[in-house]
N, CA, C and O of each residue as an XYZ file, in Angstrom:
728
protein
N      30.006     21.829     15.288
C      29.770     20.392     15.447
C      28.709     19.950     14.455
O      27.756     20.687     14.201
N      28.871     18.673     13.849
C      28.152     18.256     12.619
C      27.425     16.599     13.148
O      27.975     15.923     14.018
N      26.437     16.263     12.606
C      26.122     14.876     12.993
C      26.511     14.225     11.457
O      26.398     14.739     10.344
N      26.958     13.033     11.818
C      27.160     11.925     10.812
C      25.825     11.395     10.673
O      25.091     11.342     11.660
N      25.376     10.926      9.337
C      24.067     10.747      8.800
C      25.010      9.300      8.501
O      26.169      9.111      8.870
N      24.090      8.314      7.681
C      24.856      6.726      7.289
C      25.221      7.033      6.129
O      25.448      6.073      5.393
N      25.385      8.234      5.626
C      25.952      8.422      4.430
C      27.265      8.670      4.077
O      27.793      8.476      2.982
N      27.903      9.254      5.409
C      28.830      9.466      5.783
C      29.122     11.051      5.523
O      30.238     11.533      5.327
N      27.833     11.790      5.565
C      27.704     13.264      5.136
C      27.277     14.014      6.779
O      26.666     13.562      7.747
N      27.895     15.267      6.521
C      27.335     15.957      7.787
C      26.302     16.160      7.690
O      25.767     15.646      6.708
N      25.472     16.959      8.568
C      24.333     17.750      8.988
C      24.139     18.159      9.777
O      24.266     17.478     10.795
N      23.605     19.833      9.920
C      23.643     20.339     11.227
C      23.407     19.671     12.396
O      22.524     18.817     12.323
N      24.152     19.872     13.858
C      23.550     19.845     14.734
C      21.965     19.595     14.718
O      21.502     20.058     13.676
N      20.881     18.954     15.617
C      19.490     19.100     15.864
C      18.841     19.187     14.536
O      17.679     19.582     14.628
N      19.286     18.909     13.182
C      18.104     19.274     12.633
C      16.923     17.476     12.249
O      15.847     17.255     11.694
N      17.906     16.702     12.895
C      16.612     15.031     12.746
C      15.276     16.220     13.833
O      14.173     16.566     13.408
N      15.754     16.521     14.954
C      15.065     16.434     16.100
C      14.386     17.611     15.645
O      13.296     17.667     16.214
N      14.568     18.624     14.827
C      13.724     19.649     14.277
C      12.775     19.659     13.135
O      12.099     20.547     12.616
N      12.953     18.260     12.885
C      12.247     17.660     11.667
C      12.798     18.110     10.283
O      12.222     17.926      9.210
N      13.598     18.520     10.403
C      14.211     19.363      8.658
C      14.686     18.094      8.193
O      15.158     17.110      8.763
N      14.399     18.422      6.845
C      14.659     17.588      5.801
C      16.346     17.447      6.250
O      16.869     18.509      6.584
N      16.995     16.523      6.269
C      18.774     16.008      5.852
C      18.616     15.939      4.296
O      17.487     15.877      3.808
N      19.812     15.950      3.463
C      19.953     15.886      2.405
C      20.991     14.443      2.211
O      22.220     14.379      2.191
N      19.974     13.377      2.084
C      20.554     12.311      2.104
C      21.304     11.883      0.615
O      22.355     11.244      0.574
N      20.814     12.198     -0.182
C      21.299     11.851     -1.837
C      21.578     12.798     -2.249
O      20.926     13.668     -1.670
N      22.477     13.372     -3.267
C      23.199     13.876     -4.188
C      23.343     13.283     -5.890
O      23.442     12.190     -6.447
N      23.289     14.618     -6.256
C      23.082     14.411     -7.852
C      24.528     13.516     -8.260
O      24.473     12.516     -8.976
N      25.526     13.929     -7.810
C      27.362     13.822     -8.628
C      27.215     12.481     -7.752
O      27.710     11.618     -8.478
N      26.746     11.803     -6.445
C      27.187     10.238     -6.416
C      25.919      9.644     -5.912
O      25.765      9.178     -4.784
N      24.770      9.723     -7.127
C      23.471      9.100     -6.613
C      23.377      7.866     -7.231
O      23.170      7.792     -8.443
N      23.556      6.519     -6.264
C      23.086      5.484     -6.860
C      21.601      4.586     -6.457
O      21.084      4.334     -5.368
N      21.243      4.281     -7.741
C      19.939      4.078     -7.758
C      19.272      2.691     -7.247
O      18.075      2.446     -7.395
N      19.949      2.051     -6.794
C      20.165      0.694     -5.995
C      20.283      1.136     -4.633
O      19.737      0.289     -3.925
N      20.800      2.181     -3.868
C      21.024      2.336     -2.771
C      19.499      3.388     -2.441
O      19.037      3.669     -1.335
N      19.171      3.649     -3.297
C      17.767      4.937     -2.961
C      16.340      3.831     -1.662
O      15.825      2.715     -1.596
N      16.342      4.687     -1.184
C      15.088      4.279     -0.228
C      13.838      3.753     -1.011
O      13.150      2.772     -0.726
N      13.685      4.672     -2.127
C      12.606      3.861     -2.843
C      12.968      3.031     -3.977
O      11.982      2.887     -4.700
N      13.549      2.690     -4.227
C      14.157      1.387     -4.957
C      14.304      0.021     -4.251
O      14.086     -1.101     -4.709
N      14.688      0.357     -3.137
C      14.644     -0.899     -1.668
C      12.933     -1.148     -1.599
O      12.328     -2.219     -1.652
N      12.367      0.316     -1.452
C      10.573     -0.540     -0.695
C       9.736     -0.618     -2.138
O       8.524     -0.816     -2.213
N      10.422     -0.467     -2.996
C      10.067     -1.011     -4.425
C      10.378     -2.782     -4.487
O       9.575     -3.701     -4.647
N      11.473     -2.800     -4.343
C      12.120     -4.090     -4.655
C      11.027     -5.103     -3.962
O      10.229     -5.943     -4.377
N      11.534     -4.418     -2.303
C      10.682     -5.429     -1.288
C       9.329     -5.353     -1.498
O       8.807     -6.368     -1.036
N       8.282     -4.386     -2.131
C       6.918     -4.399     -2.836
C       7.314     -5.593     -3.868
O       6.712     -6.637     -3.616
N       7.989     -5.642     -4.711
C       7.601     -5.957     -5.604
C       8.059     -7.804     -5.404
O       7.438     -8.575     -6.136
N       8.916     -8.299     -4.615
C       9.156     -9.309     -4.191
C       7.976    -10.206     -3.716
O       7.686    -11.370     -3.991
N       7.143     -8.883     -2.568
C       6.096     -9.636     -1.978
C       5.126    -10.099     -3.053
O       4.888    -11.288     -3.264
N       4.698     -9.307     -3.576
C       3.538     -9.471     -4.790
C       4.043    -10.249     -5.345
O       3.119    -11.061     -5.385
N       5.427    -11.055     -6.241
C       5.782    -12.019     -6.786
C       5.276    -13.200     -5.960
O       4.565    -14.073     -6.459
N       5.762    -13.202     -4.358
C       5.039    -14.558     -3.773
C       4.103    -14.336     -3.421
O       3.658    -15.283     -2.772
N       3.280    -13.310     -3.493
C       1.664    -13.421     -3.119
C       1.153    -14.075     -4.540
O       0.124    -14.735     -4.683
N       1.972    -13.788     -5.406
C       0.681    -14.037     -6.471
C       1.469    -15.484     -6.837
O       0.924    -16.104     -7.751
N       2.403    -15.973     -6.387
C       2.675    -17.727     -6.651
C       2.008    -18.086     -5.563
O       1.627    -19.255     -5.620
N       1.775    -17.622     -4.771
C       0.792    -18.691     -3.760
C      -0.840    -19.181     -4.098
O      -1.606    -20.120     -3.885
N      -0.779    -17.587     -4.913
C      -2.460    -17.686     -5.154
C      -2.713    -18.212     -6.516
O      -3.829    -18.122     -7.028
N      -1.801    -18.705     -7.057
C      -1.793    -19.192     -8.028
C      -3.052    -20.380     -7.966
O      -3.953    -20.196     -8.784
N      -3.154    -21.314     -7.261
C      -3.736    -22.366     -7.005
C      -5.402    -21.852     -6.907
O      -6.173    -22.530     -7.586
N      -5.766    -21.165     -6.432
C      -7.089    -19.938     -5.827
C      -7.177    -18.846     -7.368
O      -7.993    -17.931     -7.482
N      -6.160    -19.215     -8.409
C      -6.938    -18.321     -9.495
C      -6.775    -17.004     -9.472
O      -6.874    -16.289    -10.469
N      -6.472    -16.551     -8.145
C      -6.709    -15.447     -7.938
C      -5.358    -14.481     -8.236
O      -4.268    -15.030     -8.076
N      -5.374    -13.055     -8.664
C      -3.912    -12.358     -8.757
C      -3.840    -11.530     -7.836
O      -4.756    -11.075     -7.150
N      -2.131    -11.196     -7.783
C      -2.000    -10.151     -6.629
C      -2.701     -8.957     -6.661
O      -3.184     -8.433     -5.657
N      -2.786     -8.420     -8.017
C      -4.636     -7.510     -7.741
C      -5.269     -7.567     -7.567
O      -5.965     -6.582     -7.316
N      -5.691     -8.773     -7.520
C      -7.141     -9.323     -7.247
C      -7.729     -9.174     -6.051
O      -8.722     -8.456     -5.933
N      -7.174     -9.853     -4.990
C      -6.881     -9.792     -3.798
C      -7.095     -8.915     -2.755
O      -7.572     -9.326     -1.698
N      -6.785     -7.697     -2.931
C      -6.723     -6.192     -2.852
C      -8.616     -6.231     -2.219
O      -9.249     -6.354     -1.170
N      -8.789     -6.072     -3.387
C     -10.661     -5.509     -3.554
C     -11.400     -6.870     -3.192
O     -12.274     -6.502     -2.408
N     -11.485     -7.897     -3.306
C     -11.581     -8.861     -2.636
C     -11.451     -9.238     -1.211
O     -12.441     -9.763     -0.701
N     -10.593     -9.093     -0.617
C     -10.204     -8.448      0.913
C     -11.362     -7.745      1.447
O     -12.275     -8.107      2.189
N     -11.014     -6.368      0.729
C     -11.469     -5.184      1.594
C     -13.395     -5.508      0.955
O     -14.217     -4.882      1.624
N     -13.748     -6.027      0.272
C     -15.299     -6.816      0.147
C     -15.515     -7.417      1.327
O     -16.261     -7.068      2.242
N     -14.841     -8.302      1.242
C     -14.787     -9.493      2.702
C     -14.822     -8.492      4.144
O     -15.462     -8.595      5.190
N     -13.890     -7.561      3.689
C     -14.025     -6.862      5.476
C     -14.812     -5.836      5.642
O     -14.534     -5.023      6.524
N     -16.197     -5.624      4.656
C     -16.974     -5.140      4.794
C     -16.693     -3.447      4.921
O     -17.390     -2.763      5.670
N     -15.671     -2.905      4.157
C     -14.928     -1.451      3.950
C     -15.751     -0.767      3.182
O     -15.975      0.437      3.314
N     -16.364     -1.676      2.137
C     -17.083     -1.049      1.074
C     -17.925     -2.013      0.294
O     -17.795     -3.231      0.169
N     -19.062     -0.967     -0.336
C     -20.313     -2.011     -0.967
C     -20.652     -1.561     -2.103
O     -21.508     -2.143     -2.769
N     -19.991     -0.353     -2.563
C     -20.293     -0.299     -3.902
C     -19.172      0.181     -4.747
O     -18.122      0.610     -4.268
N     -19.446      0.090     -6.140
C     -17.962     -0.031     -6.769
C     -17.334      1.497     -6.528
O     -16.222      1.523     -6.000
N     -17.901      2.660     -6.842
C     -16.971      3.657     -6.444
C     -16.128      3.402     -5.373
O     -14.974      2.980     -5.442
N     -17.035      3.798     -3.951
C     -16.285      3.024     -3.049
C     -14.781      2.139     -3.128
O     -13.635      2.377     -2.745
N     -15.345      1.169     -3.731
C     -14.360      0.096     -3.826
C     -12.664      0.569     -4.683
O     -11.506      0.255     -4.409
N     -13.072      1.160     -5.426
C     -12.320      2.147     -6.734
C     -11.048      3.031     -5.463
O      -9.843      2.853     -5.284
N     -11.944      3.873     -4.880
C     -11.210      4.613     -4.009
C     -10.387      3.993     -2.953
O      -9.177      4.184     -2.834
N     -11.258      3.083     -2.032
C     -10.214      2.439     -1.373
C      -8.813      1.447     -2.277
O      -7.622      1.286     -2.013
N      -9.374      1.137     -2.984
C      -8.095      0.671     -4.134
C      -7.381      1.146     -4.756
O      -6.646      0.491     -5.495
N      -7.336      2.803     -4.655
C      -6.809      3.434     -5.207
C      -6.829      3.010     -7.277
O      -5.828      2.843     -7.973
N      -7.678      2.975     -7.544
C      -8.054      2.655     -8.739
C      -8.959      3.296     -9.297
O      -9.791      3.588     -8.438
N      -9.408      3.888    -10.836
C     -10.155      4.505    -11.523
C     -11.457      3.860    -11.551
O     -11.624      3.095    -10.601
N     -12.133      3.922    -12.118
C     -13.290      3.045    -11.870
C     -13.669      2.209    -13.011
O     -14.501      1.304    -13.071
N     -12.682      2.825    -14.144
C     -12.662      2.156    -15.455
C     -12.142      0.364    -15.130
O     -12.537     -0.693    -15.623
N     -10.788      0.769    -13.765
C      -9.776      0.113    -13.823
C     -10.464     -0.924    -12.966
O     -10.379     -2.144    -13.110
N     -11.316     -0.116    -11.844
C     -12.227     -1.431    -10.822
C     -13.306     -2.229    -11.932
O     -13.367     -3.457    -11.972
N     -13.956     -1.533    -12.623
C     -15.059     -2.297    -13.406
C     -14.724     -3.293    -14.168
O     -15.413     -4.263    -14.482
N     -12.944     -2.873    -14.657
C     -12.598     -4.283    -14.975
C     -11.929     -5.581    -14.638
O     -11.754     -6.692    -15.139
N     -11.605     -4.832    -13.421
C     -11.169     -6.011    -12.528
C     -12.430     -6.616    -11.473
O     -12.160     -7.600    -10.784
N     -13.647     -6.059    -11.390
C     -14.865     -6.510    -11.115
C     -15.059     -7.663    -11.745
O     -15.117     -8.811    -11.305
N     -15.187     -7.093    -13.188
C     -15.320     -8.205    -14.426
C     -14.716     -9.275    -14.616
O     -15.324    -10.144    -15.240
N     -13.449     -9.531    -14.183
C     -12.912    -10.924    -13.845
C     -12.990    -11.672    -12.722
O     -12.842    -12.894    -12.691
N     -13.281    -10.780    -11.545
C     -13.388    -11.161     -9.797
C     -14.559    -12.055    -10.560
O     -14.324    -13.218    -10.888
N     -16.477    -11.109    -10.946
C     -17.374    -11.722    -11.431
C     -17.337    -13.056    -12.219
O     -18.286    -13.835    -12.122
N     -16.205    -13.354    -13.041
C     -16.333    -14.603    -14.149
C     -15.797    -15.117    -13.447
O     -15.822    -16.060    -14.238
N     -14.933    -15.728    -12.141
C     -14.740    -16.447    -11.199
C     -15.606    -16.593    -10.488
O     -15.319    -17.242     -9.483
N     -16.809    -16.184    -10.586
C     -17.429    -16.773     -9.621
C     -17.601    -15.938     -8.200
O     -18.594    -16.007     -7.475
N     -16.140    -14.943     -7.899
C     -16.061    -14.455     -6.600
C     -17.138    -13.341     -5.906
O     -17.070    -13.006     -4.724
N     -18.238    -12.786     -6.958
C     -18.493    -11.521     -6.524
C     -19.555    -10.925     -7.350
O     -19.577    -10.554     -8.523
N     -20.296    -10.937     -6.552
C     -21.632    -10.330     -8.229
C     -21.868     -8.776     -7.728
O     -21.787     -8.276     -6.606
N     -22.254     -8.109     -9.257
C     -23.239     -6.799     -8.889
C     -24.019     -6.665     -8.853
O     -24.741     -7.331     -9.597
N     -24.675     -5.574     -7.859
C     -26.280     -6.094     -7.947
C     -26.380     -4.643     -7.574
O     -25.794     -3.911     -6.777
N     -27.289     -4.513     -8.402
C     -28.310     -2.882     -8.863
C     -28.953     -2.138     -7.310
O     -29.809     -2.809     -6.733
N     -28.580     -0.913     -6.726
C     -29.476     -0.828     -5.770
C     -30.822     -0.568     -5.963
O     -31.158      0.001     -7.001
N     -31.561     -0.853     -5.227
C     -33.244     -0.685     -5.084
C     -33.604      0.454     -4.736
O     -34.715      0.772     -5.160
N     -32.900      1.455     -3.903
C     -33.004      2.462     -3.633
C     -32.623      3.546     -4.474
O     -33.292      4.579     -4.515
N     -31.316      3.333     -5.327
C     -30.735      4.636     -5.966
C     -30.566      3.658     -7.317
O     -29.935      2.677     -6.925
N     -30.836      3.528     -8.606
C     -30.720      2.214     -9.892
C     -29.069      3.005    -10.396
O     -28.434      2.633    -11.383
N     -28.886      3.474    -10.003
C     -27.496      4.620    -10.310
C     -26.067      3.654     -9.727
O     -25.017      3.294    -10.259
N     -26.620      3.498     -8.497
C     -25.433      2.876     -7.857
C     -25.322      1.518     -7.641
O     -26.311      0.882     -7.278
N     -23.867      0.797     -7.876
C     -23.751     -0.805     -8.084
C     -23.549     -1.293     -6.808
O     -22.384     -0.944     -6.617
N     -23.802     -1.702     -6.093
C     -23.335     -2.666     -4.977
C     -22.501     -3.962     -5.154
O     -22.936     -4.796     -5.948
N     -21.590     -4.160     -4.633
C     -20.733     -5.561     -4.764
C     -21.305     -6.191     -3.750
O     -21.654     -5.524     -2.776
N     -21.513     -7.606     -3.777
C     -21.302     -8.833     -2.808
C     -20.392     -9.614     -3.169
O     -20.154     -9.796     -4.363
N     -19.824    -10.121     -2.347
C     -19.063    -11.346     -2.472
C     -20.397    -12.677     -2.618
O     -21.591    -12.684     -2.321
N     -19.521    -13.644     -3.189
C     -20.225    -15.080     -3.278
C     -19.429    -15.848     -1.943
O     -18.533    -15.374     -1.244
N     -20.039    -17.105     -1.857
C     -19.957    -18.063     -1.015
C     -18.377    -18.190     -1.251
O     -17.462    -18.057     -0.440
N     -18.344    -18.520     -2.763
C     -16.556    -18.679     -3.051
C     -15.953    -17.609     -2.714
O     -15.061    -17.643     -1.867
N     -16.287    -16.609     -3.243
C     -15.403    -15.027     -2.167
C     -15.247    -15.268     -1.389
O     -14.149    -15.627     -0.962
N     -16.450    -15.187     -0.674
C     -15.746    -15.255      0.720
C     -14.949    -16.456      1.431
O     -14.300    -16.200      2.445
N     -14.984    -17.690      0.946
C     -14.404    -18.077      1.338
C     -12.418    -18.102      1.089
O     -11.500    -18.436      1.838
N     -12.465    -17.582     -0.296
C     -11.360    -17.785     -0.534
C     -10.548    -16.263     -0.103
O      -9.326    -16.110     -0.133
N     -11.595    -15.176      0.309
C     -10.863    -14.171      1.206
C     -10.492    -14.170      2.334
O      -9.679    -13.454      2.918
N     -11.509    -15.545      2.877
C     -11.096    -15.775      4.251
C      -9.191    -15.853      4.827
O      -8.448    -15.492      5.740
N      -9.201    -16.758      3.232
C      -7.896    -17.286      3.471
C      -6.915    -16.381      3.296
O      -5.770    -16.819      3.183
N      -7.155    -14.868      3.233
C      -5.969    -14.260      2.696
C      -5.390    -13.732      3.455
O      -4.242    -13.374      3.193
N      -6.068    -13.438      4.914
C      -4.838    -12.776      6.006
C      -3.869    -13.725      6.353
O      -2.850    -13.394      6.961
N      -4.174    -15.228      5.914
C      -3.031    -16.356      6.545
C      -1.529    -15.873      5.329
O      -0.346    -15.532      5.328
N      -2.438    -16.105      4.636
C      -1.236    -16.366      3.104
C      -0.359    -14.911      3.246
O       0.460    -14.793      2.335
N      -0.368    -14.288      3.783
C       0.264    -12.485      3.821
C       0.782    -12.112      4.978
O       1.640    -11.242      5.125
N      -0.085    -13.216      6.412
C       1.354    -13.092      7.244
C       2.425    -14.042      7.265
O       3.445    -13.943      7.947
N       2.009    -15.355      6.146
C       3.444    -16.349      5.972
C       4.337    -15.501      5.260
O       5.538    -15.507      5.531
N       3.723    -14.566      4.123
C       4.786    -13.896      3.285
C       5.533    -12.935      4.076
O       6.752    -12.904      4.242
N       4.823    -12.309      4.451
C       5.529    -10.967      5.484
C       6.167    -11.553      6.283
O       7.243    -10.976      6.434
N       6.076    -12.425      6.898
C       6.815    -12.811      8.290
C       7.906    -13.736      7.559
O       8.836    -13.874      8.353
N       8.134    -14.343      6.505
C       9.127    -15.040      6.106
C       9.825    -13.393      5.720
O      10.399    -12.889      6.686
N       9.823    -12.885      4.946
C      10.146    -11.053      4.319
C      10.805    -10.399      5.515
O      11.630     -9.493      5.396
N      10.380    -10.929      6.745
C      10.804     -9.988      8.232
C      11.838    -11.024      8.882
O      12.455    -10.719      9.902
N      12.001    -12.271      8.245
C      12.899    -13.031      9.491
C      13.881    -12.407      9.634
O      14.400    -11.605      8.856
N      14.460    -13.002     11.458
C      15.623    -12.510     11.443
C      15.146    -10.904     12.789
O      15.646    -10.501     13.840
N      14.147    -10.548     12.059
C      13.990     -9.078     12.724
C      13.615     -9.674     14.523
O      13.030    -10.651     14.990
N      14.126     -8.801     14.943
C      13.403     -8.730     16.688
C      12.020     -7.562     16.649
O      11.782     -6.731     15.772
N      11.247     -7.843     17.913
C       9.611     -7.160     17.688
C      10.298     -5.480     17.667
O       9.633     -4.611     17.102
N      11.534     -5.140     18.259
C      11.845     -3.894     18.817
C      12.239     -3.216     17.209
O      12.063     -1.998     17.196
N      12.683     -3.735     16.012
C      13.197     -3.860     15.230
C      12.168     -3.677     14.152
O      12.022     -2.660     13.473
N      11.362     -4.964     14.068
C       9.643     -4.521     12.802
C       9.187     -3.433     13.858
O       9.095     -2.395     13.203
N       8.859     -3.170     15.163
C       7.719     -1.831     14.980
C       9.373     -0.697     14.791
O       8.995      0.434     14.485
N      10.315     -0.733     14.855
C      10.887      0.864     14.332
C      10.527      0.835     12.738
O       9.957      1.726     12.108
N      11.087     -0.629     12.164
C      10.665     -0.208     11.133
C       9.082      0.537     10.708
O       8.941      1.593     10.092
N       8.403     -0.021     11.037
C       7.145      0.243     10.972
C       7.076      2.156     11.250
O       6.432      2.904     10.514
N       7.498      2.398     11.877
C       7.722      3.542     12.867
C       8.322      4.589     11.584
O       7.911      5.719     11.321
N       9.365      3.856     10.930
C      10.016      5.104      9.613
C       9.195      4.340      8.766
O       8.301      4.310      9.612
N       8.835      3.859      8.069
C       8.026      3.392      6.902
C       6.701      4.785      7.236
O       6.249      5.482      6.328
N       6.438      4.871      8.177
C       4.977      5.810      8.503
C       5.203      7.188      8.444
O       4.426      8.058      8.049
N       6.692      7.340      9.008
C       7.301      8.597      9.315
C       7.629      9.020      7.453
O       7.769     10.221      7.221
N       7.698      8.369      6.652
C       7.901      8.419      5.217
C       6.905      8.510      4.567
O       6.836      9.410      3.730
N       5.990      7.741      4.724
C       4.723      8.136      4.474
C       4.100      9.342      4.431
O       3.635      9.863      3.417
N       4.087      9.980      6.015
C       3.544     10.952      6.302
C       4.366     12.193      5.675
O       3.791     13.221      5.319
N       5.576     12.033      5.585
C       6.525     13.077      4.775
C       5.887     13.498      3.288
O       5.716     14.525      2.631
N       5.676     12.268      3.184
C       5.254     12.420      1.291
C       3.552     12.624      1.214
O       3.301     13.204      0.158
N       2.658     12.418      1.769
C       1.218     13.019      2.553
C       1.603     14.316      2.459
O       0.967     15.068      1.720
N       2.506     14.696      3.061
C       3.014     16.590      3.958
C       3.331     17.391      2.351
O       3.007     18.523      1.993
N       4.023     16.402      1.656
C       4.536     17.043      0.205
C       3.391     17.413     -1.127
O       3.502     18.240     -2.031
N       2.565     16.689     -0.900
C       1.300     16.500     -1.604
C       0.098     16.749     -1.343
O      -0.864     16.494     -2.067
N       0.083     17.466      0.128
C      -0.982     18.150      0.418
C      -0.731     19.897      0.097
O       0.280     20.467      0.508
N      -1.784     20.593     -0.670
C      -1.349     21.745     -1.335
C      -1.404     22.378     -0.355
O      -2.120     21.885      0.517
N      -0.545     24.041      0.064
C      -0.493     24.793      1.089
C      -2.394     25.570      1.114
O      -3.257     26.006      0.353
N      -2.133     25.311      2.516
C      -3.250     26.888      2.402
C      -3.213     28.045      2.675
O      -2.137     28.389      3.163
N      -4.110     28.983      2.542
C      -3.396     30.883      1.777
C      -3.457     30.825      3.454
O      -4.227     30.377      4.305
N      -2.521     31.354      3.426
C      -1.911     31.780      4.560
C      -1.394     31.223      5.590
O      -1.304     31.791      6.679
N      -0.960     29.930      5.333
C      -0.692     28.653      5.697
C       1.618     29.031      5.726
O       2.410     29.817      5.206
N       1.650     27.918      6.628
C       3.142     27.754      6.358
C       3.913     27.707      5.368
O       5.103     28.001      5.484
N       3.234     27.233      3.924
C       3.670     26.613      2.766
C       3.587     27.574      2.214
O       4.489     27.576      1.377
N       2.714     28.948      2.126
C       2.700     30.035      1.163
C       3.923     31.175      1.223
O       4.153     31.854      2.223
N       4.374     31.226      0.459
C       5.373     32.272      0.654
C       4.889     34.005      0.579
O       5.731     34.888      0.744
């Protein structure tokens, strides 16, 4: 006995419920429009198109936003920091600092304690114009989700994490004597 996958391919018996990989794609009929990450590409890359026409008006870009945010929600106060949660180099934060700064949004300021390390603040205009950004991202998302029922966004939510954590599992190196070592 075989389970039907939506591919219309078998797979053993029990192996969703055993966690084993299914072999959903194939080399001889792989199309690249139908791939899982081409879809949460697309839909990434859709959102950021209307995040960054909304913010058009606010100056601000869909990168921008990002480190700006997480300033506002008090995640982080100095630029390393800031770098890491952004998943960004620090070459790449210092220069997107550098434009947040010539807006007006965000100054650096030298610590007193360590002259080594930069601290970010937001300005009055930061913050105010970060205030506004959890509104502007659940009009986008929630226009992006119509249609869905609540039972429906948290499954999704539910495999989006379960994918996540797959690719976390793939990229974390084994340890000696660990499952992963042969």
């Amino acid at each position: 006995m075989s389970v039907s996958n939506t591919s219309g391919r078998s797979s053993p018996p029990g192996t969703e419920a055993a966690g084993e990989a299914n072999e959903f794609y194939h080399p001889g009929d792989y199309v690249p429009e139908d791939s899982v990450g081409y879809l949460m590409r697309r839909v990434l890359s859709t959102v950021a198109h209307e995040v960054e026409r909304q913010l058009e008006a606010s100056d601000l870009t869909n990168a921008q936003w990002f480190p700006l945010f997480k300033l506002y929600l008090g995640k982080t106060s100095t630029v390393a920091e800031l770098a890491r949660e952004c998943h960004l180099d620090c070459g790449a934060m210092t220069r997107m600092l550098d434009r947040l700064e010539a807006k007006g949004l965000c100054l650096r300021v030298r610590s007193v304690a360590d002259r080594r390390v930069v601290n970010i603040e937001l300005t009055e205009a930061g913050r105010e114009v970060a205030k506004g950004i959890p509104a502007l991202l659940c009009r986008i998302h929630n226009a992006h989700l119509a249609g869905f029922s609540l039972e429906e966004f948290d499954t999704l939510k539910s495999f989006l994490r379960r994918i996540l954590d797959n690719a976390q599992a793939q990229s974390t190196p084994p340890t000696p004597g660990g499952p992963h070592e042969a």
